[in-house]
C-alpha positions in Angstrom: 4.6 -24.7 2.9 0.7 -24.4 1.8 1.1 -24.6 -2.0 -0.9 -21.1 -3.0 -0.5 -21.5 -7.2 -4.1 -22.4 -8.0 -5.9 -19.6 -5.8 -3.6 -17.1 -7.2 -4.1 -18.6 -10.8 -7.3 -17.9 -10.3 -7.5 -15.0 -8.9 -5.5 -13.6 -12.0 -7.3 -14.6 -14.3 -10.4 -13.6 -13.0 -8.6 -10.3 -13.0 -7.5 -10.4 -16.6 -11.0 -11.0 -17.4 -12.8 -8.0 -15.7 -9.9 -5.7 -15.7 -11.0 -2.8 -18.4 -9.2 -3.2 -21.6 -8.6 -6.9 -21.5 -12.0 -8.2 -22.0 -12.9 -5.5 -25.0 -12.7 -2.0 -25.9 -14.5 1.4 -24.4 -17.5 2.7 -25.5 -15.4 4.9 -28.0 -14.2 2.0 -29.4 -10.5 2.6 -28.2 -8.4 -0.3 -26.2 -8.5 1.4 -22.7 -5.3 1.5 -20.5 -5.3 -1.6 -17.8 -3.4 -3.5 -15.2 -1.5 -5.3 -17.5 -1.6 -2.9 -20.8 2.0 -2.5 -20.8 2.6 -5.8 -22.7 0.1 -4.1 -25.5 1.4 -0.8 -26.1 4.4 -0.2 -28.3 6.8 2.6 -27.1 9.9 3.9 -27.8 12.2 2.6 -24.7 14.8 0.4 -24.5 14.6 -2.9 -22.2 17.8 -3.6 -20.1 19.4 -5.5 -17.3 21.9 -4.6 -14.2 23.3 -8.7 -13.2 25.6 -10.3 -11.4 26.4 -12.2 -15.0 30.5 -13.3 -15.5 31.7 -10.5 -17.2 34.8 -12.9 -18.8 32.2 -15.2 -20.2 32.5 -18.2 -17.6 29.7 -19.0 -15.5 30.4 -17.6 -11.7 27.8 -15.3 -12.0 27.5 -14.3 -8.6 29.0 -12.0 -6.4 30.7 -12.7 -3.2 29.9 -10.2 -0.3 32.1 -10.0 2.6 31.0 -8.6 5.9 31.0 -4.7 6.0 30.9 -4.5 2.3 28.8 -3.1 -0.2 27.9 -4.5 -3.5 26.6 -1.9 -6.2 24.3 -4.1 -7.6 23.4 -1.5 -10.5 24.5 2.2 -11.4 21.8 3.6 -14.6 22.1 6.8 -15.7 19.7 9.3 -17.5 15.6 8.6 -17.4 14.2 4.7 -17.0 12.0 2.4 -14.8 13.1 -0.2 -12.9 9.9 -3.7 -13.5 11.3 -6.2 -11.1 14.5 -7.3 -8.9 15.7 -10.6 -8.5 18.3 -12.4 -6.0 19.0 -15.5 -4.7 21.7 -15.6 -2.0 23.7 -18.9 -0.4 21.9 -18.5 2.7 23.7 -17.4 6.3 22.1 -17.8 9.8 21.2 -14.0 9.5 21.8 -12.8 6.5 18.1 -11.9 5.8 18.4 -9.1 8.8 22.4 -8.2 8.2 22.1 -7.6 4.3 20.2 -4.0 3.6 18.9 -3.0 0.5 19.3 0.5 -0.7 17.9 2.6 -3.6 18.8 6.4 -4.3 17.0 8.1 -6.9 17.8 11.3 -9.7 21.3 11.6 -7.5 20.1 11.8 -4.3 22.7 11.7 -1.1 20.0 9.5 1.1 18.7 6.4 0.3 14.5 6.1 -1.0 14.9 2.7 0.0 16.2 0.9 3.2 15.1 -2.0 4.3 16.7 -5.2 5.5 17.0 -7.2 2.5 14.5 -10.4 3.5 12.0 -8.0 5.4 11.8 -6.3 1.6 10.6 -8.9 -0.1 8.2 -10.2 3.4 10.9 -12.5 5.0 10.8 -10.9 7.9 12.0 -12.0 11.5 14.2 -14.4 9.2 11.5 -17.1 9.2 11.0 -17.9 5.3 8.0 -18.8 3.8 7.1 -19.2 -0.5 4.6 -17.0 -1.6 3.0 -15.5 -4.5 1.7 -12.1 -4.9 1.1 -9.3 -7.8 4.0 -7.4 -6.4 6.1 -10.0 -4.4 6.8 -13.3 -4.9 9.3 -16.1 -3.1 9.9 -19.3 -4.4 11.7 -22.0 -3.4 15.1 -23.7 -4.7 16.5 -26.8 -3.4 16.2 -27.4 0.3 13.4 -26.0 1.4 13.1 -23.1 3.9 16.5 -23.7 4.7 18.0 -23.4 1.1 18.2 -21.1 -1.5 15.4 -19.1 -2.0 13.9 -16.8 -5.2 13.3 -13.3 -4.2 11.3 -11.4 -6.8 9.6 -7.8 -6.6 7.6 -6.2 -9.3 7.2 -2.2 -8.2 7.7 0.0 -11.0 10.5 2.1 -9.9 10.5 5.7 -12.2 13.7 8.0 -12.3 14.5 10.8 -14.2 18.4 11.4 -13.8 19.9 8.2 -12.5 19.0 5.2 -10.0 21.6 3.8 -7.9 21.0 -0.1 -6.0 23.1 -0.9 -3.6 23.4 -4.2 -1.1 25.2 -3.7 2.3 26.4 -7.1 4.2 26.4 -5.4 7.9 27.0 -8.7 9.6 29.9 -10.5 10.4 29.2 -13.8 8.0 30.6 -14.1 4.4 28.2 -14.2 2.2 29.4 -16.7 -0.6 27.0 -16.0 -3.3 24.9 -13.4 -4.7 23.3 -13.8 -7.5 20.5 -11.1 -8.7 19.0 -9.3 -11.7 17.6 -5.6 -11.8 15.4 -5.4 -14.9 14.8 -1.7 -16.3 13.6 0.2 -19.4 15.8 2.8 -20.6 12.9 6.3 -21.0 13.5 9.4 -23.0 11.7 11.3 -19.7 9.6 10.1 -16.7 6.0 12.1 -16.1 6.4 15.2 -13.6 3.5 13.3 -11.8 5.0 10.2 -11.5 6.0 9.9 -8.1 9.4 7.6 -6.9 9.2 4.7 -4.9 9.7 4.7 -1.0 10.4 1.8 1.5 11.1 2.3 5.5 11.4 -0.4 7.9 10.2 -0.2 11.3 10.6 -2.1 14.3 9.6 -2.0 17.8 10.4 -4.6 20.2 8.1 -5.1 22.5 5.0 -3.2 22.1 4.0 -1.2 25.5 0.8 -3.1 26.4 -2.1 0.1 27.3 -4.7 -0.3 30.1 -5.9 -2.7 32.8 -6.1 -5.9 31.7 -2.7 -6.1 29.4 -2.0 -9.2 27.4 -5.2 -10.9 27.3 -7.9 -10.2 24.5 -10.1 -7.8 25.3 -13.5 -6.5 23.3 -14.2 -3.7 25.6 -11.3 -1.2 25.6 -11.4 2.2 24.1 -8.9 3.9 22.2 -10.6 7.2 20.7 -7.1 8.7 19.9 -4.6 6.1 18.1 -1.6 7.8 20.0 -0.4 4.4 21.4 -1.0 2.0 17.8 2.3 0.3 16.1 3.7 2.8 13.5 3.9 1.6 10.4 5.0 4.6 8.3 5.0 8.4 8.9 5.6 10.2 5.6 5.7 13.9 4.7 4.5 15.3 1.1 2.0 14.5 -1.8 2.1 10.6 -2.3 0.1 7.4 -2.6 0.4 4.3 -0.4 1.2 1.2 -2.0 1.1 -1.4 0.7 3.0 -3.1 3.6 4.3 -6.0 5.1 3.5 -6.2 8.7 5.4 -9.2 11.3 4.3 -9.8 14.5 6.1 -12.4 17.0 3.5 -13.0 19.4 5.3 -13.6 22.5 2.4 -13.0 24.8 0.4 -16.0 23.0 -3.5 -16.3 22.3 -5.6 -14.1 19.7 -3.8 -10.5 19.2 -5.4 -9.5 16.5 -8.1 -7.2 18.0 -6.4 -4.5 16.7 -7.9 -1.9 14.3 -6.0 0.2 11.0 -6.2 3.5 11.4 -4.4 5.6 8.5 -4.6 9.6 9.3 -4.3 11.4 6.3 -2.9 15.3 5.9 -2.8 15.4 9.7 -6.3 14.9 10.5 -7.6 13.8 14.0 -9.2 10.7 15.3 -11.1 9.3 13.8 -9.3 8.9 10.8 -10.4 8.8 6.9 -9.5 5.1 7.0 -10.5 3.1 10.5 -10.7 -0.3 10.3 -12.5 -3.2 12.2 -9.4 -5.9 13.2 -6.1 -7.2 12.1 -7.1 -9.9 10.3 -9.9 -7.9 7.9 -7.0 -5.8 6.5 -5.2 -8.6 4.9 -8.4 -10.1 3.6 -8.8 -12.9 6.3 -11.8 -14.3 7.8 -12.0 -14.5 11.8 -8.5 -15.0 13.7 -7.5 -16.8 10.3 -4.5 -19.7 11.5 -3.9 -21.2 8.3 -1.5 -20.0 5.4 -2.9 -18.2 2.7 -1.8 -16.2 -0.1 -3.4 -13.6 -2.7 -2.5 -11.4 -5.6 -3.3 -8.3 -3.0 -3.7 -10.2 0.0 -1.9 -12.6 2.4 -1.1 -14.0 5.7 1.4 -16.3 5.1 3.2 -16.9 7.9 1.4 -18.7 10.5 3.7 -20.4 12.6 0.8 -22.1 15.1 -2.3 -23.1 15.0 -2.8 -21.5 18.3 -1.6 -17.8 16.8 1.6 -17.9 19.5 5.0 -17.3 17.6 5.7 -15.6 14.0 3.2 -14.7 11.7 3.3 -12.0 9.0 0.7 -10.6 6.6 0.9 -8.1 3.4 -1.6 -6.0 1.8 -0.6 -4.2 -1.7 -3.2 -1.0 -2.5 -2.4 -1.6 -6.3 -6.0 -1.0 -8.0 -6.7 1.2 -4.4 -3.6 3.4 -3.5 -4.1 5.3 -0.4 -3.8 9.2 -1.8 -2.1 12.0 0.2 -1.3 15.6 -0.2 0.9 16.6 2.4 1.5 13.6 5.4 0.4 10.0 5.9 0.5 8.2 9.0 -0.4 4.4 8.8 -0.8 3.0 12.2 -2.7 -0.6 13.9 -3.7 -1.0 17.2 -1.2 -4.0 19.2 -4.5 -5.7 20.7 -7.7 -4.1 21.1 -6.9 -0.4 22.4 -3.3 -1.7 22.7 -3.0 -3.9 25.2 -0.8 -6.3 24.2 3.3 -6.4 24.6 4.3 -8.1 21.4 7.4 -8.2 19.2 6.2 -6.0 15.8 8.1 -5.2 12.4 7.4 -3.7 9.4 7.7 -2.6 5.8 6.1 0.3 3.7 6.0 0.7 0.3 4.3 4.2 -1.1 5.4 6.9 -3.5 5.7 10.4 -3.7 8.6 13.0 -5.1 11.6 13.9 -3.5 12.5 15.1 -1.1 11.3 12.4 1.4 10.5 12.8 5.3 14.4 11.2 6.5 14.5 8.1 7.5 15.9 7.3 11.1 19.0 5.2 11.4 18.6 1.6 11.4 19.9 -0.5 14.7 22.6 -2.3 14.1 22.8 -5.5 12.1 22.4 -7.8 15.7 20.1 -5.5 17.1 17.7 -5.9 14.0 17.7 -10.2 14.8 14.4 -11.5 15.8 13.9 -13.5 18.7 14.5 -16.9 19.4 11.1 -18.4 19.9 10.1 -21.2 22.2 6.9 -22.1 20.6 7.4 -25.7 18.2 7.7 -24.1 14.7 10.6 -21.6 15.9 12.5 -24.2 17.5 12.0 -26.9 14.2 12.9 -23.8 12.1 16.0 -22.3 13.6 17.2 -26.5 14.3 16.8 -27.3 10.8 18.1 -24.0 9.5 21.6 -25.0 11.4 21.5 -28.7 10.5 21.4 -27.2 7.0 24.3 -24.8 7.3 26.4 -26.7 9.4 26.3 -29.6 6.8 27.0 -27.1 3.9 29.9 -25.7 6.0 31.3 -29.4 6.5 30.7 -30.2 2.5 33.2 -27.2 1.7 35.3 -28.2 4.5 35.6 -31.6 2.9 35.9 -30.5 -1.0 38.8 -28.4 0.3 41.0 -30.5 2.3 40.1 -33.6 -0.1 38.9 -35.8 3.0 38.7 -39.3 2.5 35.4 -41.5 2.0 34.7 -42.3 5.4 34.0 -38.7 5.8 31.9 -38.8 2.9 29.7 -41.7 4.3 29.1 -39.3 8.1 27.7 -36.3 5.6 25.3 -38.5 3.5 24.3 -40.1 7.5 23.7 -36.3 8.4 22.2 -35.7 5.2 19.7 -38.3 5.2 19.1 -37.0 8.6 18.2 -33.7 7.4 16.1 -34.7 4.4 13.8 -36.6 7.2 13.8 -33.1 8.6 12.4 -31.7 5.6 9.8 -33.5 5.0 8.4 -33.7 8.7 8.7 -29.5 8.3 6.9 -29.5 5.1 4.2 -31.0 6.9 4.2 -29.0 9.4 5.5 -31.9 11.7 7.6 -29.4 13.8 7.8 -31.7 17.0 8.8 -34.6 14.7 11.6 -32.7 12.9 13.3 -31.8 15.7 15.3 -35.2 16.4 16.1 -35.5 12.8 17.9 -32.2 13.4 19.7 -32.8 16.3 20.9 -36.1 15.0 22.6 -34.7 11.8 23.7 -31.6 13.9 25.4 -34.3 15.8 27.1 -35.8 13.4 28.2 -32.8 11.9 29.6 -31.0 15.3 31.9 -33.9 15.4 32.9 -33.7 12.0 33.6 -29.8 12.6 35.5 -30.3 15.5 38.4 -32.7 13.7 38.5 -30.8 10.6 37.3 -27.0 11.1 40.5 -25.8 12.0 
């Protein structure tokens, strides 16, 4: 993937620089509260750690999950703040959309928080891509895109009587492995203003294209209403935006990002307090950007074409910005310019704002949450490396159990080598050359599956 450490480096400490209290004091004299002033100020809190840590002292520290289970990742009483999850997980085909992640906050009976687990920290449509941001950040482990992969999230989470994390495996795939830390700080009380943190997903699958001329882009179209735009979150209360991740699978193909914000606040009509100009300027892009970028605030990271067909997805975190309401919120984007195009369209919001919360609707089932299976080259390198990749894992367990013999052993590192091409070639965004590398170690390893897979 596009390596995005040195703009992001950059970026924060350009930040650190300018942000007030870092570069010197206030006209008073006095250091002034910033960004980052939390790892200045002394308070009396405790630090502490929910993990998936060998509680005998050995070193399985992980957590198997099989399917229809739920793992309570971490049960904290009294008042505290949770500064950042982490989790890697031994990767299944669909385990990014069958695992959900759920938070309940101060002893509440409904979840604050549920989202499928990759689509929380911007994995969505179970295409993975490493990227850095303030608030989320994915890094890779051994195998690429296909592997292992570091999930980290750094919301500050606030409760006053008790927090409650919990991951559900609604598929039908063990999940071998989970490993994953929940950092907190132990509080004496949490501010009455401090509002508790919210994530919905939302999904809709296809888009209804609006109008005459659907499916093609369009400059001329006219949408004075926003009734038909992609919902990305519909909340109820006092509360401030934080940011989203949006995915779109562009089916239809060509440019679909003539499609303006527009975020109605405390149920006012069109036009909105916040109406933007196209996709692309509210992650930060220039025009109809098709490279890979990533920011501290800012991203499109996905791009899976240069010709914009396929997956893409795109964040934007209101950190030094949050979008303010006092009794609704209702973030929306035009699909296409006045709405015209049909396209495949996910997403996740991030806001705060005290309980109780607007409820949720019921997420589809665990199959029905699956993206598509794309056509376009990058979606059919991905999903053929991603199975060359389990497959060959599968067979390696296969053949530490039963003990097979070294002739075995010499077909996996074939397949292996195979894969490793594979790799490579997808690291460089060679999709049409990665394919054959993937079909010959799936080949290798079918056979291998069929004699000893019993």
């Amino acid at each position: 993937m596009h390596k995005t450490a040195l703009p992001f480096l950059g970026a924060l400490c350009l930040a650190l620089l300018t942000l007030p209290g870092c570069a010197g004091g206030t006209s008073s004299g006095g250091l002034s509260r910033s960004l980052f002033s939390d790892m200045v100020y002394l308070q009396k809190s405790h630090s502490a750690r929910a993990s998936s840590y060998d509680r005998t002292g050995d070193n399985i520290d992980f957590r198997a999950l099989k399917a229809g289970e739920t793992l309570e990742l971490a049960k904290l009483e009294g008042a505290g703040c949770i500064r950042h999850l982490y989790f890697t997980i031994v990767p299944t085909d669909h385990y990014l959309r069958d695992l959900v992640l759920r938070m309940y906050w101060d002893g509440e009976s409904a979840p604050s928080v549920e989202v499928p687990f990759g689509d929380f920290f911007g994995e969505g449509q179970e295409r993975v891509r490493f990227f850095r941001s303030l608030m989320v950040t994915v890094n890779p482990g051994a195998g690429g895109v296909a592997g292992t992969v570091g999930f980290n999230a750094y919301f500050p989470m606030p409760f006053e009587k008790g927090a409650r994390l919990t991951l559900t495996n609604e598929g039908e795939d063990f999940i071998g492995a989970v490993w994953y830390h929940v950092d907190y700080e132990k509080l004496r009380h949490v501010d009455r203003d401090a509002g508790r943190f919210h994530a919905q997903w939302h999904r809709e699958n296809p888009t209804v294209a609006v109008g005459d001329h659907p499916n093609v882009t369009i400059h001329d179209g006219k949408n004075k209403d926003g009734k038909e735009n992609y919902v990305i979150l519909e909340a109820e209360g006092q509360g401030n935006l934080a940011g989203y991740f949006l995915n779109i699978d562009n089916v239809i193909g060509g440019w679909y990002g003539e499609g303006d914000d527009m975020i109605f606040i405390d149920g006012e009509p069109w036009p909105p307090s916040f109406h933007g100009t196209g996709t692309e300027e509210i992650f930060g892009g220039g025009a109809c950007p098709n490279t890979e970028y990533a920011g501290p605030y800012t991203g499109f990271y996905l791009v899976g074409n240069r010709d914009f067909a396929g997956k893409v997805g795109m964040y934007r975190f209101f950190v030094t910005d949050p979008i303010r309401f006092q009794k609704s919120i209702r973030v929306t984007i035009e699909h296409g310019h006045a709405n015209n195009f049909a396209n495949d369209y996910t997403s996740t919001a991030f806001w705060y704002q005290p309980e109780p919360h607007k409820p949720f609707a019921p997420l589809p089932s665990a199959e029905a949450r699956w993206p598509r299976a794309g056509t376009d080259p990058h979606d059919q390198a991905f999903l053929k490396f991603q199975k060359a990749r389990n497959k060959l894992n599968r067979m390696r367990r296969i053949a530490r159990e039963q003990q097979l013999d070294d002739a075995v052993d010499k077909e996996l590192e074939t397949a292996q080598a195979s894969v490793d091409k594979a790799e490579v070639l997808f690291e460089k965004q060679d999709y049409t050359g990665a394919i054959p590398d993937c079909d010959e170690a799936l080949r290798v390893v079918y056979q291998l599956l069929d004699q000893y897979d019993k």
